[in-house]
C-alpha positions in Angstrom: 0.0 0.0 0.0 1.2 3.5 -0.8 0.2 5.6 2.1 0.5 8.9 0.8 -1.5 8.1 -2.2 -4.2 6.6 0.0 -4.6 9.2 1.8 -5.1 11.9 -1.1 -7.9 9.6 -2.5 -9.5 9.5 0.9 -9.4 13.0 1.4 -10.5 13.5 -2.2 -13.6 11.2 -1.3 -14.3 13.2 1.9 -14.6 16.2 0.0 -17.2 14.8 -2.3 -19.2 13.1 0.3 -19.5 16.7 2.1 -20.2 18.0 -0.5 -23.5 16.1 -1.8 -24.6 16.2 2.3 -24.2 19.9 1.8 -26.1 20.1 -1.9 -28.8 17.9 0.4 -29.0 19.9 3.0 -28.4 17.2 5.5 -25.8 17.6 8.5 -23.7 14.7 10.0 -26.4 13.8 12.6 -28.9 13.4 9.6 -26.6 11.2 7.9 -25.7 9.4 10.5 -29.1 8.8 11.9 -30.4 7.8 8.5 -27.5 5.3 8.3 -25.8 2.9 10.7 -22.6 5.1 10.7 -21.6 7.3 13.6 -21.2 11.3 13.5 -17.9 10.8 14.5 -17.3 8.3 11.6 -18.7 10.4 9.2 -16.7 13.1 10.4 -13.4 11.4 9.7 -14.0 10.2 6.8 -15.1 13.7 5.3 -12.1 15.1 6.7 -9.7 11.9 4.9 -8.6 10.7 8.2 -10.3 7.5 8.1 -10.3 4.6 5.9 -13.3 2.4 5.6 -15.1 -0.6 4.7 -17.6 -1.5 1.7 -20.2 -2.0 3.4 -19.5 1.2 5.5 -19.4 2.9 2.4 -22.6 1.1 1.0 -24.5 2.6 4.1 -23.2 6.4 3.6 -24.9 5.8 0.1 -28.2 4.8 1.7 -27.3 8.1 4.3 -27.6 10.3 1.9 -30.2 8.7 -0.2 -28.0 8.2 -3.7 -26.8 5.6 -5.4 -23.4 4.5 -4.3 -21.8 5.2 -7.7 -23.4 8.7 -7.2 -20.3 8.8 -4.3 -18.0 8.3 -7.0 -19.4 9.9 -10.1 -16.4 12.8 -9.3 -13.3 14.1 -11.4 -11.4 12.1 -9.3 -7.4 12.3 -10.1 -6.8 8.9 -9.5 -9.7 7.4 -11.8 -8.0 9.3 -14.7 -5.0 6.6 -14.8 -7.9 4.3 -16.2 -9.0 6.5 -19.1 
């Protein structure tokens, strides 16, 4: 694992996810009471300081009422390696 580059695409994926809540008009606790993540979880992980699971990442989808691919549907650098 690279560290450094894991930690740019979390952060990258933080800022999306807070994004959409924002454009939704939802705050953490509305998230996380709509999904079976904590505030403090969602917190990290919009901030890039937590790495997560699928099925974590499968319930932030449901959270925010989008489809998961809806998280990822984002200019992300990484993702441009595969174009």
């Amino acid at each position: 694992m690279n560290e450094k580059r894991d930690k740019k695409r979390l952060i990258e994926f933080g800022k999306r996810m807070r994004k959409i809540r924002e454009e939704l008009g939802f705050s953490q606790d509305d998230v996380a009471t709509r999904c079976d993540v904590n505030k403090y979880k969602i917190s990290l992980i919009e901030n890039g300081k937590s790495d997560f699971t699928f099925t974590t990442f499968l319930e932030l989808a449901r959270g925010l009422g989008k489809h998961p691919k809806k998280l990822l549907d984002e200019e992300f650098e990484f993702l441009k390696l595969w174009e």
